[in-house]
C-alpha positions in Angstrom: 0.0 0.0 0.0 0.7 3.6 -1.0 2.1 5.4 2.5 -0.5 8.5 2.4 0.5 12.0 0.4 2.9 10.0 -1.3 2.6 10.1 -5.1 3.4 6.3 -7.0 6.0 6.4 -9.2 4.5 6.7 -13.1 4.5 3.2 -14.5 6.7 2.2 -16.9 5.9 2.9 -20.7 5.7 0.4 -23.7 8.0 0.4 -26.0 7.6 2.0 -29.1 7.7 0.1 -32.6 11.3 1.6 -33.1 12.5 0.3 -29.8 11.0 -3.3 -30.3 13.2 -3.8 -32.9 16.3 -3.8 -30.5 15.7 -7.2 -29.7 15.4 -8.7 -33.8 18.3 -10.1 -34.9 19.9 -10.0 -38.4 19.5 -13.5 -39.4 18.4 -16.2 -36.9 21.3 -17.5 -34.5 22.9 -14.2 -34.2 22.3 -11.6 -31.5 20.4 -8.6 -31.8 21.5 -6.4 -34.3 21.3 -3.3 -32.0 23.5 -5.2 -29.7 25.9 -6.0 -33.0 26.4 -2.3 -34.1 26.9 -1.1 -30.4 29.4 -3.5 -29.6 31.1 -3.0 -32.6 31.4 0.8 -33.3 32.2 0.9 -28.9 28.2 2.8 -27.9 27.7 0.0 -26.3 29.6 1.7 -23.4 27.6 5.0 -23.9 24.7 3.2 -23.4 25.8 1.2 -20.3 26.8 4.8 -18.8 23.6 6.0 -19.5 21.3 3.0 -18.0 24.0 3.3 -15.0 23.4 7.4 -14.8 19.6 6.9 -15.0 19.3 4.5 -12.3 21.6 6.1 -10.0 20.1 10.1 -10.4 18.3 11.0 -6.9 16.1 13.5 -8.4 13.9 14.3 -11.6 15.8 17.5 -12.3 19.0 14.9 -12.0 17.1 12.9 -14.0 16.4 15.9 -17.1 20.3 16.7 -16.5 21.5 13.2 -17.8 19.3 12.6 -20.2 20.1 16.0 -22.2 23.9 15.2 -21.0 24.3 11.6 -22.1 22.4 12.7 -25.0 24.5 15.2 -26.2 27.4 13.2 -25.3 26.2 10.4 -27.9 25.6 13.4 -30.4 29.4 14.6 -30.0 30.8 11.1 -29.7 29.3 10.2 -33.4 30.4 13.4 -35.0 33.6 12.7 -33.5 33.4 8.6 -34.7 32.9 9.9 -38.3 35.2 12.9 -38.2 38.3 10.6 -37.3 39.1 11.8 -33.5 37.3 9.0 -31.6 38.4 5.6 -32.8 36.3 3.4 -30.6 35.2 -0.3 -32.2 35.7 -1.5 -35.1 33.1 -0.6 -37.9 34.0 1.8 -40.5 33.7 5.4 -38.5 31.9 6.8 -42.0 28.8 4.7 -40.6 25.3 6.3 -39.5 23.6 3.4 -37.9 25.4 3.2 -34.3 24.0 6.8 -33.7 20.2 5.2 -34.3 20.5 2.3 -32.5 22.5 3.5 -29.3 20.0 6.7 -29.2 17.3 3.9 -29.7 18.1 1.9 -27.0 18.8 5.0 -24.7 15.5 5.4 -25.3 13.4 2.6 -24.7 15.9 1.9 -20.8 14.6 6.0 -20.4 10.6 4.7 -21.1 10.7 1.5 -19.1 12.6 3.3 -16.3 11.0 2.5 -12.5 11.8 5.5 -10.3 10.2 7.7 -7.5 10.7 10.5 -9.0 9.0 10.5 -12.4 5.5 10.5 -11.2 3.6 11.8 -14.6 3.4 10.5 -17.9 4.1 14.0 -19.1 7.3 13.6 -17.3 8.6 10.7 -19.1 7.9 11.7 -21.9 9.8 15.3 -21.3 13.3 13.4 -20.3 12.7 11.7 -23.8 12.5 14.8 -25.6 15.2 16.3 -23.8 17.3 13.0 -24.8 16.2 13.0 -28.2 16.7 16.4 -29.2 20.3 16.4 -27.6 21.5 13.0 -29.5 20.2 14.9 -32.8 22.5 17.7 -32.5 19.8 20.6 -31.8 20.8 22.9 -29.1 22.6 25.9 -29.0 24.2 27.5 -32.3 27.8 27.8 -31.9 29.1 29.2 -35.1 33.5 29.6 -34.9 34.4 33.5 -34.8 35.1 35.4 -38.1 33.3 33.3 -40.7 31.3 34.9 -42.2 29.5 32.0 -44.7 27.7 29.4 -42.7 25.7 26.7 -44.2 22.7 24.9 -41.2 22.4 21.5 -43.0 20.0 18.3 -41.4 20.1 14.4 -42.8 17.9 12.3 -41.5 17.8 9.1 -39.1 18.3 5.2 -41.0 14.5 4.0 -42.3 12.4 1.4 -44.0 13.6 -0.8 -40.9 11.1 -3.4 -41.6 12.6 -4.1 -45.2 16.1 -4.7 -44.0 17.2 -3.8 -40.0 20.3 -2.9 -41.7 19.5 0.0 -43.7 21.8 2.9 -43.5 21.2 6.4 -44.8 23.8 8.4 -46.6 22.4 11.8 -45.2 23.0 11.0 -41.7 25.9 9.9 -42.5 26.5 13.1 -44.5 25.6 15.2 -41.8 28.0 13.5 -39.2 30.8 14.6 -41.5 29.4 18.0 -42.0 28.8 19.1 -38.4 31.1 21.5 -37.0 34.0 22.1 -39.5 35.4 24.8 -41.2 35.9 24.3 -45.2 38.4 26.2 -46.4 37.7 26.8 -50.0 38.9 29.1 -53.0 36.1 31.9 -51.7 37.2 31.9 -48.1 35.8 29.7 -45.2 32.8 28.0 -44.7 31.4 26.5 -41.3 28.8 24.1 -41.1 26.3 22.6 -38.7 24.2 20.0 -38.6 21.6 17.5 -37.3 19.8 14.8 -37.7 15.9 14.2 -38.1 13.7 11.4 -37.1 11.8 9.6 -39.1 8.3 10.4 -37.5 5.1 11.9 -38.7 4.4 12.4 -35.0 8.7 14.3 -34.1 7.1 16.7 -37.1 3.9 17.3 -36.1 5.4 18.6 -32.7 7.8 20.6 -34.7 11.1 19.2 -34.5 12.2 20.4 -37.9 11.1 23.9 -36.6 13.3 23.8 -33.4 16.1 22.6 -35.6 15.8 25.5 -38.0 14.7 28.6 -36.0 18.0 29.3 -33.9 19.6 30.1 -37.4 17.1 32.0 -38.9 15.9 34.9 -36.6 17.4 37.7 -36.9 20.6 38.2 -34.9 24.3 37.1 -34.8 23.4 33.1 -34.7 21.8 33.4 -38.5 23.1 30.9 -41.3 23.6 32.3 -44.7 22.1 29.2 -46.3 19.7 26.3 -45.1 19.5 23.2 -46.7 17.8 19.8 -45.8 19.0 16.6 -47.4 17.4 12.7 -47.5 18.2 9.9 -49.7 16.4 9.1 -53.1 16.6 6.4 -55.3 19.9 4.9 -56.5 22.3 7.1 -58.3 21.0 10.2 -58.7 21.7 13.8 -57.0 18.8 15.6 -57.1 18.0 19.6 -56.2 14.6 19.5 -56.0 12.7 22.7 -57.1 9.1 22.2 -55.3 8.2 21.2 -51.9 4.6 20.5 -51.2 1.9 21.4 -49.0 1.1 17.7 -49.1 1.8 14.1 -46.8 1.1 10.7 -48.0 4.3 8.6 -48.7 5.0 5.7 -46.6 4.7 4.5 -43.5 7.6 6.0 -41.2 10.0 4.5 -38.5 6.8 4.0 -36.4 4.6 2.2 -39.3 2.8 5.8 -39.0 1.3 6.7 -42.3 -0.7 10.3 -42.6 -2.1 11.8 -45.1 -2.9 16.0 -46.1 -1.9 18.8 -45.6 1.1 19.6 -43.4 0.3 20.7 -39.9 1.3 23.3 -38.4 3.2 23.7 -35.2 2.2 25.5 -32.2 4.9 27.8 -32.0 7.2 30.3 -34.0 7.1 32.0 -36.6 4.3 30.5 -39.6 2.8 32.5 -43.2 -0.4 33.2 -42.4 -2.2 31.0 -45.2 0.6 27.9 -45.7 1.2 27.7 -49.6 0.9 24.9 -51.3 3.9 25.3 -53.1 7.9 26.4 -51.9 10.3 27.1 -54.6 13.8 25.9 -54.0 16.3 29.1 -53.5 19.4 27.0 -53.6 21.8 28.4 -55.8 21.1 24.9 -58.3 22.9 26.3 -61.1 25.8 26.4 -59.1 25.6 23.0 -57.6 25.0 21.7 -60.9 27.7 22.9 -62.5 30.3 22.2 -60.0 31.2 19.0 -62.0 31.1 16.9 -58.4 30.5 12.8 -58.7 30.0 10.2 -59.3 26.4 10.9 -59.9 24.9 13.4 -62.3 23.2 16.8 -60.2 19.7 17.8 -62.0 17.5 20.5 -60.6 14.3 18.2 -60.3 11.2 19.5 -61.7 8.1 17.5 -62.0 5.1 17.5 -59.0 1.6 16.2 -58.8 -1.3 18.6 -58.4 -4.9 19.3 -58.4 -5.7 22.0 -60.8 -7.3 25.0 -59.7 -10.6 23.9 -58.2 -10.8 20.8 -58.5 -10.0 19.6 -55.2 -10.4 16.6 -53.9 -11.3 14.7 -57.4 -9.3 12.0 -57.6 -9.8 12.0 -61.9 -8.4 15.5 -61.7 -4.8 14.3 -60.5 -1.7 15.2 -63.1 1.6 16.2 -63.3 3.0 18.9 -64.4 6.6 20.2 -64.8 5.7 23.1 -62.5 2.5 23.7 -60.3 -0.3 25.9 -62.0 -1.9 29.0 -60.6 -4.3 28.3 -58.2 -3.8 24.3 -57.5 -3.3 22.6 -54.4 -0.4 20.5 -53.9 -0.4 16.4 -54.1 3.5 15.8 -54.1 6.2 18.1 -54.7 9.3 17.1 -56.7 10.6 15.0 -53.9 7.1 13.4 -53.5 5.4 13.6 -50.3 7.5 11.8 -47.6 9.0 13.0 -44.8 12.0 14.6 -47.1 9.5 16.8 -49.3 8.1 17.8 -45.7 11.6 18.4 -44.3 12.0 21.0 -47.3 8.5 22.7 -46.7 8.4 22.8 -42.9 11.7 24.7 -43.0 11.2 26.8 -45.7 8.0 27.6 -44.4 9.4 28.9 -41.0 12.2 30.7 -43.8 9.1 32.4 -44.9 7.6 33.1 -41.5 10.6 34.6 -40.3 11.2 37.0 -42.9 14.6 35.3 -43.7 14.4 36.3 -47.6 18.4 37.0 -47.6 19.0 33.0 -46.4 18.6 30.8 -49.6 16.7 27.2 -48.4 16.0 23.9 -50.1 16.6 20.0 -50.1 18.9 18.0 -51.7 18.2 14.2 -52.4 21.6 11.9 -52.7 21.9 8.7 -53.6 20.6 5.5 -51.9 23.5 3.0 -51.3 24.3 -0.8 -52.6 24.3 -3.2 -49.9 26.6 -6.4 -49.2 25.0 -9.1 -51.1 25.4 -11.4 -48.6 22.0 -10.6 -46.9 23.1 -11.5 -43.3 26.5 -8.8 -43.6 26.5 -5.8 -41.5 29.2 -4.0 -44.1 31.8 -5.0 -46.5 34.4 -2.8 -47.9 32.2 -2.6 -51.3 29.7 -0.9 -49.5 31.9 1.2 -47.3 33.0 2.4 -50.0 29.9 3.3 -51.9 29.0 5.2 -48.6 31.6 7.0 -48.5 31.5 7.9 -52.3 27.6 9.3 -51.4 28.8 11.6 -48.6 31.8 12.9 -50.4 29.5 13.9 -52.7 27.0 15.3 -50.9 29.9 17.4 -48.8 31.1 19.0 -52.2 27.7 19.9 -53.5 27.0 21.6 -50.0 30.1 23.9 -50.0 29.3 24.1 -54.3 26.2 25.9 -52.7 28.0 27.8 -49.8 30.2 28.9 -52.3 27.9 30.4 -54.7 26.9 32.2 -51.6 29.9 33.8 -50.9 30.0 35.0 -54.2 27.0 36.5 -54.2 25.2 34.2 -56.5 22.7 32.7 -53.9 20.4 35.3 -52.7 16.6 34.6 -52.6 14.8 35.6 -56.0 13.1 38.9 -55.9 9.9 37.0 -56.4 9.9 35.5 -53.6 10.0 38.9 -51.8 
């Protein structure tokens, strides 16, 4: 029995569909395959020190400090992995998935947690976000001194889990390399920050493309000269994509989540009055284009799926057009209507908000990756190196772009004024 006055600790939550997949193996016989990548890239011993830190705080504030702490620590440690100046384990450092799976398993020890001191649901859920947003690199800017081109960049988590639980994706793994460096290029220095998104309707519907995005574009000394969001597309293509879309409907997410409409709009900061259906890219594309970068060709991506003016919600009226029409509401942008074309459209949407016509803004899709064809292999050099090929890639078209900034080719069109 409950001693009187004294509130019940809040009963443990159930996992989510990400977290149940920490227990699935790669091929029966073998251990989980969470418990493969952390053992192998070294997290395993973040996560120990987490479950240890959790268990051990004496108070909820304790508890909110260690979960943004050891989340941020996981953040730092993977930048550092991939960057080359923390060689724990033994799986190429170029690799995205130890992030997702320690951050995952972080995750599901913080939800099942017993303790006295978280008493709410609301609670729980709080020290998630806090460790969630930490381990994705959102937090405070910290651009180096003097520099005066600066390039906010996000990649997104690992997905389509239930095809293969060893999907990687290229633009985490792109952003990993990107965060916190200093390019030195023929137009002067560049810095770059990153982070990486979830893949969850839900994360976006409470606006965590927003948070990402904001602290660089108010006004004031923490604002990026160029914003771009990247995700991965089909094999061997780069693709600028000119449209994003006022519209959701691609596939099920990390969750098996799958929603449909328009894209909602968060409670907070900064929003256009009326969202458009449609956001131009602002990217300087010609630029990127022409900046002879491979292996893969770089198009500017036209091509989007609308309803014509008026003819809303007819499912007969459907077509697509090279570029939207006065008038018609959006059914996919160029990048379809997934969580990448939403990734585009939340942020330039906020862009928009925010008055930030100086701070050019799209997306840029890169190319999936060839996996080992043994279908029970974790990595091979083959696909290390196709990886890394991707990245490189992606890390030269996003300093072609902060380039053409510094040289004044990459201002926001007049129109858009």
């Amino acid at each position: 029995m409950v001693p009187p006055n004294v509130v019940p600790p809040a009963p443990a939550a159930p996992l989510t569909v990400q977290e149940s997949r920490l227990s699935l193996p790669l091929a029966p016989g073998r251990p989980p395959l969470a418990q493969e990548f952390l053992e192998q890239s070294g997290f395993d011993v973040l996560v120990a020190e987490f479950t240890a830190a959790t268990a051990a705080a004496g108070s909820l504030a304790e508890l909110a400090a260690t979960a943004s702490a050891h989340g941020r620590a996981l953040w730092e440690t993977a930048v550092a992995r991939a960057q080359g100046s923390w060689t724990g384990g033994t799986l190429d450092p170029v690799d995205d998935r130890p992030l997702y799976w320690a951050r995952t398993s972080m995750s599901a020890r913080l939800r099942r947690l017993e303790s006295p001191h978280v008493v709410a649901g609301a609670q729980r859920q709080g020290l998630l976000h806090l460790l969630d947003r930490a381990s994705r690199g959102l937090g405070d800017v910290a651009w180096p001194p003097g520099v005066a081109t600066r390039v906010q960049v996000s990649g997104f988590d690992t997905f389509s889990l239930d095809e293969s639980l060893r999907h990687s994706n290229p633009s985490g793994a792109a952003a990993l390399q990107l965060h916190g460096r200093t390019f030195e290029t023929p137009d002067g220095p560049v810095a770059v920050r990153a982070v990486v998104l979830p893949v969850s309707w839900s994360a976006f519907d409470q606006g965590v493309v927003e948070e990402a995005f904001r602290p660089v574009l108010v006004p004031g000394p923490d604002r990026a000269s160029l914003i771009t969001t990247i995700s991965q597309t089909a094999r061997g293509r780069m693709d600028v994509e000119a449209w994003a879309a006022n519209a959701r409907g691609g596939s099920p997410d990390n969750d098996r989540e799958q929603l449909f409409g328009a894209v909602s709009r968060p409670s907070h900061g900064a929003q256009p009055f009326d969202s458009p259906d449609w956001i131009a890219t602002t990217l300087p594309h010609e630029a990127m284009v022409a900046a002879g970068t491979g292996p893969w060709p770089v198009v500017l991506r036209r091509g989007v799926v609308e309803w014509p003016a008026g003819t809303f919600p007819d499912p007969t009226a459907l077509r697509t057009v090279p570029d939207p029409t006065p008038g018609s509401t959006a059914a996919a942008g160029t990048g379809g209507d997934y969580l990448s074309n939403e990734s585009m459209y939340r942020s330039n949407r906020l862009r928009h908000g925010l008055h930030a016509w100086d701070v050019p803004g799209g997306h840029l899709h890169v190319s999936a990756l060839q996996y080992p064809q043994a279908p029970d292999a974790l990595t091979d050099a083959e696909f290390e190196r196709d990886r890394r090929a991707v990245v490189e890639q992606t890390v030269a078209l996003v300093l072609a772009a902060a380039r053409a900034v510094t040289r004044g080719r990459g201002q926001a069109s007049p129109s858009e004024r």
